[in-house]
C-alpha positions as CSV (number, residue, x, y, z in Angstrom):
1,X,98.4,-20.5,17.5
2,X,98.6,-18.0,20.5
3,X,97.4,-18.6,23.4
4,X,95.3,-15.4,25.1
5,X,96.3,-14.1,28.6
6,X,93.7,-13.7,31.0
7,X,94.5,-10.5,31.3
8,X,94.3,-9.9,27.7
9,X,90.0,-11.5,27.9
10,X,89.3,-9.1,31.0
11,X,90.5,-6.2,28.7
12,X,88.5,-7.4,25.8
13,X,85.3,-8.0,27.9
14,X,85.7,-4.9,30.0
15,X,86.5,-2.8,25.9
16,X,83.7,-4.3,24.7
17,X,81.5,-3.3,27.7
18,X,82.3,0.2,27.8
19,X,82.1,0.8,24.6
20,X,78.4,-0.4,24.0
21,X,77.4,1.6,27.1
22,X,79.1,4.8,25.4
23,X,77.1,3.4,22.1
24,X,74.0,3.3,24.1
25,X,74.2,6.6,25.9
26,X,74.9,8.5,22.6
27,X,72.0,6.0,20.8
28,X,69.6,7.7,23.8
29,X,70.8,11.1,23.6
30,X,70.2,11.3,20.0
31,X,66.7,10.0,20.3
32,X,65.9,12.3,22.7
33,X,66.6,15.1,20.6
34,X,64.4,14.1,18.1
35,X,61.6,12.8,19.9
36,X,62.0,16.8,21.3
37,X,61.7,18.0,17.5
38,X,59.0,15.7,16.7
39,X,56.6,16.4,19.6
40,X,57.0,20.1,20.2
41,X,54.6,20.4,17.5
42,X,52.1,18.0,18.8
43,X,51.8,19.3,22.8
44,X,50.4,22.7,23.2
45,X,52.4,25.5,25.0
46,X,53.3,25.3,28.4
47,X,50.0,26.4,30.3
48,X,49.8,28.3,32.9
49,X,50.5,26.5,36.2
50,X,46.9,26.1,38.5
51,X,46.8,26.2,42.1
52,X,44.7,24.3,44.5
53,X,42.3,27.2,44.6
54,X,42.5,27.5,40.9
55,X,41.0,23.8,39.8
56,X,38.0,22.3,39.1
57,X,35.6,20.5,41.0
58,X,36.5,17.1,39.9
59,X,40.0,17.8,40.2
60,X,39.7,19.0,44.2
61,X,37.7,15.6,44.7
62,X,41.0,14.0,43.4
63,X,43.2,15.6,45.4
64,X,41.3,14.8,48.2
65,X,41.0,11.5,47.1
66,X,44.8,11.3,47.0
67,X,45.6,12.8,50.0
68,X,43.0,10.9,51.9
69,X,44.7,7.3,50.7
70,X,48.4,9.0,51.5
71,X,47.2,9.4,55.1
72,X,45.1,6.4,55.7
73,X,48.5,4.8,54.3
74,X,50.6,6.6,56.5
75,X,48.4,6.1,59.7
76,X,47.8,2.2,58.6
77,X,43.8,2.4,58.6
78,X,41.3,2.6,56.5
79,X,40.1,5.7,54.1
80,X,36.6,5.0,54.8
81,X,37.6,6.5,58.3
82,X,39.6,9.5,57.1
83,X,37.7,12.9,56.9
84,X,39.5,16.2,55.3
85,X,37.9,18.9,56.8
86,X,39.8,21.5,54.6
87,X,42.6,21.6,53.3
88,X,45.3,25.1,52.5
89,X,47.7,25.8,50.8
90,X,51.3,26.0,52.5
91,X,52.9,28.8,50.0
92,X,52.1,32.0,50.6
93,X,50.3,34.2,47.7
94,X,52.7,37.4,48.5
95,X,55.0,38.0,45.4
């Protein structure tokens, strides 16, 4: 009986390796494609994108929610003692 080179395992190991990744990347990309077939139908159409001004009520309270934690984070405090006073939108409304 033969006995195997270490050189000859590394090559095996690092064979074996890349060829599951390759497996697995083409496994992925094939499920991706038909997880895109089988939920186009389910989600509507792309909807219009809304801007700040554009939303609801509820929606403004959670982006003021939001922003208020993103600052108390930022400034290490508390967001009981954060107050938004208004808020504007940086992009401009010229096309």
């Amino acid at each position: 009986m033969q006995e195997i080179g270490s050189l000859q395992v590394v090559f095996m190991g690092m064979g074996t390796v890349f060829i599951s990744l390759i497996i697995l990347i083409v496994m992925i990309i094939v499920m991706g494609k038909i997880m895109q077939i089988l939920v186009k139908d389910v989600l509507p159409k792309k909807q219009e994108q809304t801007s700040v001004i554009g939303v609801d009520k509820v929606e403004k309270q959670k982006i003021i929610a939001a922003i208020s934690v993103a600052i108390a984070e930022e400034l290490k405090t508390d967001v009981s003692k954060i107050q938004i006073h208004s808020i504007t939108s940086l992009k401009s409304n010229k096309a």
